[in-house]
Biopython code that builds the backbone (N, CA, C, O; Angstrom):
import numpy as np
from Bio.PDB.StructureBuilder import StructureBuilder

atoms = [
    (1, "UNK", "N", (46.493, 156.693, 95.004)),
    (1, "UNK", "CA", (46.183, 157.330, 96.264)),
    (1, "UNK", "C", (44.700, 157.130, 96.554)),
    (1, "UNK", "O", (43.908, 157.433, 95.661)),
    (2, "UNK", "N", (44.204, 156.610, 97.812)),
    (2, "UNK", "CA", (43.199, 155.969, 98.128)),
    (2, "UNK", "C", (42.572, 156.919, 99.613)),
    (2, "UNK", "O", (41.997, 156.514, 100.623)),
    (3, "UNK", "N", (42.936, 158.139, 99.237)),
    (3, "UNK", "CA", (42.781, 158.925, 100.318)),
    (3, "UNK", "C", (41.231, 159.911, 100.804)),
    (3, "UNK", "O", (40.988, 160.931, 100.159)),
    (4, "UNK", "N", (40.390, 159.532, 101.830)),
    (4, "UNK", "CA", (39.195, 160.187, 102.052)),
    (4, "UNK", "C", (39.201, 161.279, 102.363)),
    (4, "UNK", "O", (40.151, 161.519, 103.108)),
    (5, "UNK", "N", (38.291, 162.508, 102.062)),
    (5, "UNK", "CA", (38.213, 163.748, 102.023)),
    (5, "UNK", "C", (38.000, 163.869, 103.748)),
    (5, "UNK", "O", (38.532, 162.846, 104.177)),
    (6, "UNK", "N", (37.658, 164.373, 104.494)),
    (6, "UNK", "CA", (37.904, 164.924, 105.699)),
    (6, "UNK", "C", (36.176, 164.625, 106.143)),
    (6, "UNK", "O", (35.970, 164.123, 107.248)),
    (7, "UNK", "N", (35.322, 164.863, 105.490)),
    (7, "UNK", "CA", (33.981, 164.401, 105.718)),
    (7, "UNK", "C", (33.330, 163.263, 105.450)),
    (7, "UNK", "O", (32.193, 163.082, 105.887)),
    (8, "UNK", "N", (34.231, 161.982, 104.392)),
    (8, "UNK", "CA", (34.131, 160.852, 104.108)),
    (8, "UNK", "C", (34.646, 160.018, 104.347)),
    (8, "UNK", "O", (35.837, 159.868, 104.621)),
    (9, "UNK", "N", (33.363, 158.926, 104.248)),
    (9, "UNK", "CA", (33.741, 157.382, 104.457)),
    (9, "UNK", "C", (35.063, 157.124, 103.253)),
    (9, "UNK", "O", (35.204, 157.809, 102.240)),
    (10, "UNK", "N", (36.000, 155.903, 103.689)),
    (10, "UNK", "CA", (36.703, 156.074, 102.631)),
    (10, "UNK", "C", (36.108, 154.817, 101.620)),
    (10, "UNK", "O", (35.183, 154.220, 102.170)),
    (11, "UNK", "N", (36.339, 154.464, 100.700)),
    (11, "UNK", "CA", (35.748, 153.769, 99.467)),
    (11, "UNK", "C", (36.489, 153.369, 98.420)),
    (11, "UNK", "O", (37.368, 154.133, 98.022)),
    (12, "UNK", "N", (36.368, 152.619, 98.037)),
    (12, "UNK", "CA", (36.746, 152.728, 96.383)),
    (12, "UNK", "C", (36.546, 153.190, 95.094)),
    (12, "UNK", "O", (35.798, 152.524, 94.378)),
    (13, "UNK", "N", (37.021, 154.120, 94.680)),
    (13, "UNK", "CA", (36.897, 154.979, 93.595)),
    (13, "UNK", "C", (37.085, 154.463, 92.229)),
    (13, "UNK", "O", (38.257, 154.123, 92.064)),
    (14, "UNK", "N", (36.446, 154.309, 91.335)),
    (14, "UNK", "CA", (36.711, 153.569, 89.915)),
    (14, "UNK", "C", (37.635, 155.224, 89.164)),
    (14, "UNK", "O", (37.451, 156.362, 89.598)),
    (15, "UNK", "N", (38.480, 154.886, 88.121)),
    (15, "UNK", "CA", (39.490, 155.881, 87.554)),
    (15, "UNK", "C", (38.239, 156.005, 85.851)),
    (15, "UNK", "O", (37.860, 154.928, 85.390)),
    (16, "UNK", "N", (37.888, 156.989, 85.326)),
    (16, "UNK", "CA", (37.234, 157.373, 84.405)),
    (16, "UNK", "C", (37.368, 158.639, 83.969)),
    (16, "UNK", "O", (37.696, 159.442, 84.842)),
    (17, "UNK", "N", (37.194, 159.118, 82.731)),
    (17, "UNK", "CA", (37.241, 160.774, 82.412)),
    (17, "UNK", "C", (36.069, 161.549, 82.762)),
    (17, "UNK", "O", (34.891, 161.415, 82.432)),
    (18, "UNK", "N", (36.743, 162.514, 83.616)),
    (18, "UNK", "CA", (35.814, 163.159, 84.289)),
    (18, "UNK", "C", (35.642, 164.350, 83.564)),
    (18, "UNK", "O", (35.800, 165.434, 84.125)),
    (19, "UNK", "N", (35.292, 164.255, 82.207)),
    (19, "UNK", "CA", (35.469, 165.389, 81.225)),
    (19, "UNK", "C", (34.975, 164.650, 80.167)),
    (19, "UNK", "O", (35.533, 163.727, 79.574)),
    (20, "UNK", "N", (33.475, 165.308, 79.910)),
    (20, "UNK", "CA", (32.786, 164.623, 78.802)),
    (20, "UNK", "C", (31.949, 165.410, 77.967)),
    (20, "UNK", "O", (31.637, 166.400, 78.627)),
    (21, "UNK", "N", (31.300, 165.468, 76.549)),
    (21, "UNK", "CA", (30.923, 165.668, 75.802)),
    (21, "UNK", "C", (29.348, 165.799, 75.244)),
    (21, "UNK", "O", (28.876, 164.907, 74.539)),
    (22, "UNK", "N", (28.785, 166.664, 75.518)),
    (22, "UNK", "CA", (27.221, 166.123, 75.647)),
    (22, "UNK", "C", (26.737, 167.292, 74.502)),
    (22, "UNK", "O", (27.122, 168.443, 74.703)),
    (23, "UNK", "N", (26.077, 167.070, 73.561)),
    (23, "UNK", "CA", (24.872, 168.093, 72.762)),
    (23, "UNK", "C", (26.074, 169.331, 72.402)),
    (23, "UNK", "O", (25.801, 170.530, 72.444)),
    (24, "UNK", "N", (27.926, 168.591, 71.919)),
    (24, "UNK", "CA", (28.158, 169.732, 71.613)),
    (24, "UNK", "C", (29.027, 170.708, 72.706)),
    (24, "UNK", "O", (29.894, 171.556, 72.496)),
    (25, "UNK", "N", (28.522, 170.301, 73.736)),
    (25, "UNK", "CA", (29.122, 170.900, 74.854)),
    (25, "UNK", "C", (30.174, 170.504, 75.634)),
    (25, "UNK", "O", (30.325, 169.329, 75.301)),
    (26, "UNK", "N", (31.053, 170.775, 76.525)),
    (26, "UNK", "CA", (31.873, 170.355, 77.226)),
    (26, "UNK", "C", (31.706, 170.350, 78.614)),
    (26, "UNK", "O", (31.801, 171.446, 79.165)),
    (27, "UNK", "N", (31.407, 169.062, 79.521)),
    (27, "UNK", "CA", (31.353, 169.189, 81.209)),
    (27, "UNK", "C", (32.231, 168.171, 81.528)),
    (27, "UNK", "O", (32.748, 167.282, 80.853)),
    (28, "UNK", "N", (32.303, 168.519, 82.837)),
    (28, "UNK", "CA", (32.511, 167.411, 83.810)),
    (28, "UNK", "C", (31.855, 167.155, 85.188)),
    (28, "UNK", "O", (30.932, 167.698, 85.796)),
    (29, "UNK", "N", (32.993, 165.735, 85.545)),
    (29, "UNK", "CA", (31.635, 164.975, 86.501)),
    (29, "UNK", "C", (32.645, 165.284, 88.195)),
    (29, "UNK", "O", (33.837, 165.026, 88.360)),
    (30, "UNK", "N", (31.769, 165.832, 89.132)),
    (30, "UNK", "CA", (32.851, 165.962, 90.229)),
    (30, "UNK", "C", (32.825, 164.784, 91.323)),
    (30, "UNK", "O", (32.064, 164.054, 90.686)),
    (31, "UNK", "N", (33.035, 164.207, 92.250)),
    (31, "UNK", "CA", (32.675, 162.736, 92.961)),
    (31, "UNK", "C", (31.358, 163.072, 93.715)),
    (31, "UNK", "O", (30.436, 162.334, 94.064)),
    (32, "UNK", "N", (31.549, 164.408, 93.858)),
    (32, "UNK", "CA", (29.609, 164.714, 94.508)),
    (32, "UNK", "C", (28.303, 164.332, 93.610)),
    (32, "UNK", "O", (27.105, 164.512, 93.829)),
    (33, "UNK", "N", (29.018, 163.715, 92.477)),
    (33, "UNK", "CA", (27.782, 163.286, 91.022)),
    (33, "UNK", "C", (27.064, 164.922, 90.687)),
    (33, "UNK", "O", (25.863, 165.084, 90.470)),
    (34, "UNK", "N", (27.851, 165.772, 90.701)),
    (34, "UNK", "CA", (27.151, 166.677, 89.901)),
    (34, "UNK", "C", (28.066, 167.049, 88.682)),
    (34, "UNK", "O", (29.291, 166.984, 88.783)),
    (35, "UNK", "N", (27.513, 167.394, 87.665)),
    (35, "UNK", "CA", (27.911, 167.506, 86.173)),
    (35, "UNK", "C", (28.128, 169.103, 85.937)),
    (35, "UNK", "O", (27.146, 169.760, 86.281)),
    (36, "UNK", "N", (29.084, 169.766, 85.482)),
    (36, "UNK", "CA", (29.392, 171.405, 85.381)),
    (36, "UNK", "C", (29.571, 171.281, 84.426)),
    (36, "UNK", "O", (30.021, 170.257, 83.912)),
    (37, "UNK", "N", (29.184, 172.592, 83.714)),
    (37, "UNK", "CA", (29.400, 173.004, 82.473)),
    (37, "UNK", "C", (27.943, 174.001, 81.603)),
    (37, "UNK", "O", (26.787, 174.252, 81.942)),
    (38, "UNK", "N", (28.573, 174.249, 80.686)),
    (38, "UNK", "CA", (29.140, 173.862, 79.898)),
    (38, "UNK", "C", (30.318, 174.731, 79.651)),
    (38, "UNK", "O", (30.503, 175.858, 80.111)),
    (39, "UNK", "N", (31.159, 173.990, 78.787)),
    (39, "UNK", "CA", (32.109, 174.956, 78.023)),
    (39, "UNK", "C", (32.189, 174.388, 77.146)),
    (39, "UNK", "O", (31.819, 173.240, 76.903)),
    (40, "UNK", "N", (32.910, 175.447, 76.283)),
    (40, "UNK", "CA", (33.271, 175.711, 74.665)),
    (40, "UNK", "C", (34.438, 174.536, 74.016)),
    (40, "UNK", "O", (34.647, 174.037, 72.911)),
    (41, "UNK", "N", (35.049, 174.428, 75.412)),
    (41, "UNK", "CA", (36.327, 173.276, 74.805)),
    (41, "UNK", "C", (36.494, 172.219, 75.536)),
    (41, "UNK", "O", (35.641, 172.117, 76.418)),
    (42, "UNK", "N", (37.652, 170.988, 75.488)),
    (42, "UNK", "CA", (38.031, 170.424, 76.137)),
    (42, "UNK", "C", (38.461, 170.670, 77.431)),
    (42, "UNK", "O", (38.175, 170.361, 78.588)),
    (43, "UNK", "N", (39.570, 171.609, 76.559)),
    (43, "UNK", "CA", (40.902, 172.529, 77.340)),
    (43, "UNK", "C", (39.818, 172.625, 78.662)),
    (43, "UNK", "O", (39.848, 172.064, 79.757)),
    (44, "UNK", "N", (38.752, 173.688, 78.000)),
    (44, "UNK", "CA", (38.303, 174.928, 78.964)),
    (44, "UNK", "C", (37.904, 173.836, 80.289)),
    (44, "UNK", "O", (38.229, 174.048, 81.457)),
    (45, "UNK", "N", (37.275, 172.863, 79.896)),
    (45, "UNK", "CA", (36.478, 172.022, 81.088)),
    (45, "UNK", "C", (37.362, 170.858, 81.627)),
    (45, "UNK", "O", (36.966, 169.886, 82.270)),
    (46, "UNK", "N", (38.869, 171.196, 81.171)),
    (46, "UNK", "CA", (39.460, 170.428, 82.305)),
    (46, "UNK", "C", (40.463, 171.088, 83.043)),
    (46, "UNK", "O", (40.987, 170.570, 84.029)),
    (47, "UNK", "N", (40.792, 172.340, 82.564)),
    (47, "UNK", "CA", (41.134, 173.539, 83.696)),
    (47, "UNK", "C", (39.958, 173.737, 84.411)),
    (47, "UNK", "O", (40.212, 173.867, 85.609)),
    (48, "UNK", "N", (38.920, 173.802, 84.188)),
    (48, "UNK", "CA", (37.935, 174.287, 85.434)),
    (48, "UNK", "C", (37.917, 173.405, 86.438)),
    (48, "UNK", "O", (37.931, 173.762, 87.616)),
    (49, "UNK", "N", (37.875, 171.747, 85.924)),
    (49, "UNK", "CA", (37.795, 170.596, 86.838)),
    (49, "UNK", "C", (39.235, 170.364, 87.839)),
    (49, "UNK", "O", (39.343, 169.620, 88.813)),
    (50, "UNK", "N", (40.266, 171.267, 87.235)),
    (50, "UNK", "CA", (41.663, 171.034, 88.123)),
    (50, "UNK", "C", (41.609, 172.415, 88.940)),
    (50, "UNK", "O", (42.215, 172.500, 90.008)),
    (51, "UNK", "N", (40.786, 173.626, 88.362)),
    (51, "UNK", "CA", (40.466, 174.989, 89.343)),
    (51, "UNK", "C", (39.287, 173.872, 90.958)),
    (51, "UNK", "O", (39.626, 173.806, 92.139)),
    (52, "UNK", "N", (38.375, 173.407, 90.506)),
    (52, "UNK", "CA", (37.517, 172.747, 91.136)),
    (52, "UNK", "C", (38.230, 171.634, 92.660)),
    (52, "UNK", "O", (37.954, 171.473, 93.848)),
    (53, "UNK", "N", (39.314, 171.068, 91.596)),
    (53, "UNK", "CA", (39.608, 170.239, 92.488)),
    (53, "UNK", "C", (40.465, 171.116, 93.806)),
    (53, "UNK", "O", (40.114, 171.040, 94.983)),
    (54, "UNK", "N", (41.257, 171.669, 93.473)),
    (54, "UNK", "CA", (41.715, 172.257, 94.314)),
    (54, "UNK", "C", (41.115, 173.086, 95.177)),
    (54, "UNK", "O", (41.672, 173.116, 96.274)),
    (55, "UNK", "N", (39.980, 173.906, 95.040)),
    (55, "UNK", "CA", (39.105, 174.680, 95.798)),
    (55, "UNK", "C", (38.867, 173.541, 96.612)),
    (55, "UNK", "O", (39.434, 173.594, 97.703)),
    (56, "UNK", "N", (38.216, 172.566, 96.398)),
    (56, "UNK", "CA", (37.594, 171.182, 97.249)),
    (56, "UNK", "C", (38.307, 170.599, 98.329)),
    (56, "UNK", "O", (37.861, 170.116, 99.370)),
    (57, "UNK", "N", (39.588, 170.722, 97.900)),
    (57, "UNK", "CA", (40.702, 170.161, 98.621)),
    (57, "UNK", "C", (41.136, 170.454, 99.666)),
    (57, "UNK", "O", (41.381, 169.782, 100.668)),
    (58, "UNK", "N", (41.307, 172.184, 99.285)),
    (58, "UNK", "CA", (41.646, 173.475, 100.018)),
    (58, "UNK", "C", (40.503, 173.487, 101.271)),
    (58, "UNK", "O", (40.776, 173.503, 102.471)),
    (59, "UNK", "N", (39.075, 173.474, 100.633)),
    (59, "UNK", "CA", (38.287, 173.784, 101.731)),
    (59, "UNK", "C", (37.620, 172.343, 102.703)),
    (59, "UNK", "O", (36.770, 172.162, 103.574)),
    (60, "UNK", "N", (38.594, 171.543, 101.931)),
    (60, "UNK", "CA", (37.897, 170.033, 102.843)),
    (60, "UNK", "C", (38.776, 170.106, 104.371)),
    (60, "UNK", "O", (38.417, 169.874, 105.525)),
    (61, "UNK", "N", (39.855, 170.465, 103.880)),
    (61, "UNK", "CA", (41.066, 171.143, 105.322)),
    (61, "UNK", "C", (40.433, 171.934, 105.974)),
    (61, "UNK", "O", (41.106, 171.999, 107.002)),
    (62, "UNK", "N", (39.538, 172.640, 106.110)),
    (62, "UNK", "CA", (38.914, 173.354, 106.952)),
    (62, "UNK", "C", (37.471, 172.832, 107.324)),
    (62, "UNK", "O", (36.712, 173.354, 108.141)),
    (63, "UNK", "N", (37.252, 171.766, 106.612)),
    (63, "UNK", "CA", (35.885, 171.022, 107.200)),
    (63, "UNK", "C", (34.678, 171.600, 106.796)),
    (63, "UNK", "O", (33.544, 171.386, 107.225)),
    (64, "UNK", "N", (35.233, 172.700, 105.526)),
    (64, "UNK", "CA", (33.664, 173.211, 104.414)),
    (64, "UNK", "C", (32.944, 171.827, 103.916)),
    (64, "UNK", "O", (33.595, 170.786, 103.824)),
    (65, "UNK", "N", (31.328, 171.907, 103.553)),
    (65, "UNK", "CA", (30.591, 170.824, 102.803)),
    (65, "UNK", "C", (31.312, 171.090, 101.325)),
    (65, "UNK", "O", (31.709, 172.201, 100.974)),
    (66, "UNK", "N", (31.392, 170.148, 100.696)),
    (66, "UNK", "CA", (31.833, 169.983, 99.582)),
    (66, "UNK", "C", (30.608, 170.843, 98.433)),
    (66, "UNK", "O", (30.951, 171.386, 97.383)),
    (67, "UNK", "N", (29.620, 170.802, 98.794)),
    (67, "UNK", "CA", (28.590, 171.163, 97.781)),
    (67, "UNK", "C", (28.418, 172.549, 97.497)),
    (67, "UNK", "O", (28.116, 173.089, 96.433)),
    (68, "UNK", "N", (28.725, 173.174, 98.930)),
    (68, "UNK", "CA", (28.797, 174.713, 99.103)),
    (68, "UNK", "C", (29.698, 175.172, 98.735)),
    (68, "UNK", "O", (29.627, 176.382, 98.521)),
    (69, "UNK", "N", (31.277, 174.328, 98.411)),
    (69, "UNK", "CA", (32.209, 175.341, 97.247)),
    (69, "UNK", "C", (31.896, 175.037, 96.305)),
    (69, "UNK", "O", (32.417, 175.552, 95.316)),
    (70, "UNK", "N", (30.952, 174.112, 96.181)),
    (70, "UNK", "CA", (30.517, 174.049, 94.356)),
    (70, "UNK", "C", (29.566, 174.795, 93.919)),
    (70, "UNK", "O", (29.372, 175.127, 92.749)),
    (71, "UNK", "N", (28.856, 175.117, 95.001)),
    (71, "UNK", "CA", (27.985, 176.434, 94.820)),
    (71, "UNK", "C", (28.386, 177.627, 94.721)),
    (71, "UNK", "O", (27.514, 178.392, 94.308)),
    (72, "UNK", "N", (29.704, 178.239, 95.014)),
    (72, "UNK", "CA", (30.569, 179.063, 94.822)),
    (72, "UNK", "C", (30.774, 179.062, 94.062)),
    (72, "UNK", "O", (30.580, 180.104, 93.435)),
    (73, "UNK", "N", (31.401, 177.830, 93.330)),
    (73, "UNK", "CA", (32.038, 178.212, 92.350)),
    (73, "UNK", "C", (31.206, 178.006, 91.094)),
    (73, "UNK", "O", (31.744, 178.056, 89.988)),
    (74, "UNK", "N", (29.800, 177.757, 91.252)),
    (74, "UNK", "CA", (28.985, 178.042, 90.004)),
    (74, "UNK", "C", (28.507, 179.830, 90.170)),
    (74, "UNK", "O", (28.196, 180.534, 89.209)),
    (75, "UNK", "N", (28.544, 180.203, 91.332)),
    (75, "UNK", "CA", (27.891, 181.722, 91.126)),
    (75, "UNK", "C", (29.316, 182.439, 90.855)),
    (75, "UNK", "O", (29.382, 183.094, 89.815)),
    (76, "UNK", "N", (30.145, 182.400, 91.452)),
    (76, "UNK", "CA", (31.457, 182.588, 91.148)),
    (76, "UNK", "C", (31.870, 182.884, 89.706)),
    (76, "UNK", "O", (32.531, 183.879, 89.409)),
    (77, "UNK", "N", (31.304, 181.662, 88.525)),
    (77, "UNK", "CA", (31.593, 181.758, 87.115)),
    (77, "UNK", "C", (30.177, 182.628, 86.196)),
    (77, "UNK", "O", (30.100, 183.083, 85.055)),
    (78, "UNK", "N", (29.223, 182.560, 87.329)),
    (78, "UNK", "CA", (28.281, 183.264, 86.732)),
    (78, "UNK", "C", (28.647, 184.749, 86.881)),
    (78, "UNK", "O", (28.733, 185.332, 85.801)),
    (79, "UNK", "N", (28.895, 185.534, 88.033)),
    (79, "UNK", "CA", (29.237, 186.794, 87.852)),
    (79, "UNK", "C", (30.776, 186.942, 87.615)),
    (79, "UNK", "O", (31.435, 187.667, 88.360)),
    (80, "UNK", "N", (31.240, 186.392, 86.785)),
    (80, "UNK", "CA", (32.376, 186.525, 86.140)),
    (80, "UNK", "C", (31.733, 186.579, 84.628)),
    (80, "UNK", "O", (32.517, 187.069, 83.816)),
    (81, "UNK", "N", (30.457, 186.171, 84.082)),
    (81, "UNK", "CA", (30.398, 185.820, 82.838)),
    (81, "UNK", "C", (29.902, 184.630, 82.114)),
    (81, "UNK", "O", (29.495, 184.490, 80.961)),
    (82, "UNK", "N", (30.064, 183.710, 83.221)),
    (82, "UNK", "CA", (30.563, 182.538, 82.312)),
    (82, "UNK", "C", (29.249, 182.044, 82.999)),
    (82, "UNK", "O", (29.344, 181.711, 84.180)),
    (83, "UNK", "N", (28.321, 181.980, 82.529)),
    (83, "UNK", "CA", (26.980, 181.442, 83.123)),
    (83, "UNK", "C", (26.887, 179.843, 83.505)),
    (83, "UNK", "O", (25.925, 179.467, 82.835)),
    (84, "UNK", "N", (27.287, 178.930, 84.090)),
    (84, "UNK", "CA", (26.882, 177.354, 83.839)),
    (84, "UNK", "C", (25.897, 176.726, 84.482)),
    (84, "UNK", "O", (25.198, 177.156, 85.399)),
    (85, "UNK", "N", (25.876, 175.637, 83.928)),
    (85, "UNK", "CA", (24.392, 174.769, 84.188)),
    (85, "UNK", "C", (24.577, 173.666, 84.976)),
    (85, "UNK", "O", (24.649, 172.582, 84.399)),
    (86, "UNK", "N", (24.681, 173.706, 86.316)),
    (86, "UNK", "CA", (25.213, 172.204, 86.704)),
    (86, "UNK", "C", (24.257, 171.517, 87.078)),
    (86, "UNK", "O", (23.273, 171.956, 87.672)),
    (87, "UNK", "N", (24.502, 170.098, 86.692)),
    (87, "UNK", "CA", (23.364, 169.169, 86.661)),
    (87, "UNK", "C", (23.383, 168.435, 88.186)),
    (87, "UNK", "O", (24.157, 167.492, 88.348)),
    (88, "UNK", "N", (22.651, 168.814, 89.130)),
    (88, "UNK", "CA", (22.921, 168.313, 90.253)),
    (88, "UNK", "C", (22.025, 167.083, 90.570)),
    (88, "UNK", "O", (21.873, 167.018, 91.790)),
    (89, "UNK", "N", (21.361, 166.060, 89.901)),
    (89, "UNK", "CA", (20.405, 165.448, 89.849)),
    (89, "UNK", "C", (20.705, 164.537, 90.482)),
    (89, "UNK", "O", (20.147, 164.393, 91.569)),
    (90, "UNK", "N", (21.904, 163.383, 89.952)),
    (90, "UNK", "CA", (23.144, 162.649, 90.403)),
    (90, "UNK", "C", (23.331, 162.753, 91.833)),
    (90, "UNK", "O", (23.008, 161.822, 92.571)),
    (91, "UNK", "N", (23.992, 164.167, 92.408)),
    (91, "UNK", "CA", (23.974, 164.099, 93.959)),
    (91, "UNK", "C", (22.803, 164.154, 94.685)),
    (91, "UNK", "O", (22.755, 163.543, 95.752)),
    (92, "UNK", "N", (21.957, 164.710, 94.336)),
    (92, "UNK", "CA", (20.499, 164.805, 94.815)),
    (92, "UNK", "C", (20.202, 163.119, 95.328)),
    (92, "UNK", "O", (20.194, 162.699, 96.485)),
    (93, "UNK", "N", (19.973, 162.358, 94.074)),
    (93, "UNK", "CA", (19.484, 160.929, 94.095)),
    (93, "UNK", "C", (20.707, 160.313, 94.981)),
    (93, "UNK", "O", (20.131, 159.766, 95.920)),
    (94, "UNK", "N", (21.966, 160.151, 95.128)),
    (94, "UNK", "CA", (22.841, 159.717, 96.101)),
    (94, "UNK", "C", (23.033, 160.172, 97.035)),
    (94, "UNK", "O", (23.899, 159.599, 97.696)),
    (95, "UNK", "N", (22.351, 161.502, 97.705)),
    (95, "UNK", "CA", (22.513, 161.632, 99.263)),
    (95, "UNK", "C", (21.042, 161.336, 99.621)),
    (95, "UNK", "O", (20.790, 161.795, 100.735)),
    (96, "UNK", "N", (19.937, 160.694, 99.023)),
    (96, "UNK", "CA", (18.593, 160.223, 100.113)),
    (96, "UNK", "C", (18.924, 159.126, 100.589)),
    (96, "UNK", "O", (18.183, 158.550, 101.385)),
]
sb = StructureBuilder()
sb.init_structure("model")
sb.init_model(0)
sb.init_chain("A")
sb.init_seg("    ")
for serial, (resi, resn, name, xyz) in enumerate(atoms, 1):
    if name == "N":
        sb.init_residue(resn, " ", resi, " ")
    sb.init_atom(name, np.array(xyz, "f"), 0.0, 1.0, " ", f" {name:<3s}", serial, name[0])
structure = sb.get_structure()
């Protein structure tokens, strides 16, 4: 499925694990190039990335920025507990 989000050009997408391993930790990578995490497991950081996708999905149908449910959903896991660190460096350097 070769299908563009509602605010994008469409493109070609390379297929890779978007669930990776760094210092011990567990993140993943979302197509906005920002990196979430951490967590404790595999498991944990690829239920969050299938919680993620669907929020994205959900709110691309209504014509939300993609970055602002990811900003949700990092304060979202913070006052739940779950403090994370997302590395937004990646999207930063690809939207100038």
């Amino acid at each position: 499925m070769n299908a563009a989000r509602y605010d994008e050009k469409p493109k070609t997408w390379f297929r890779s694990d978007r669930v990776f391993l760094s210092d011990q930790q567990w993140f993943f990578h979302t197509r906005e190039g920002v990196d979430v995490g951490p967590y404790d497991s595999q498991f944990e950081a690829e239920i969050e990335a299938g919680m993620l996708k669907e929020l994205l999905r959900e709110h691309a149908a209504k014509g939300d920025a993609s970055m602002s449910v990811i900003r949700e959903f990092v304060l979202d896991s913070y006052a739940m507990g779950r403090p994370l660190t997302p590395n937004f460096t990646r999207a930063m350097s690809s939207s100038q």
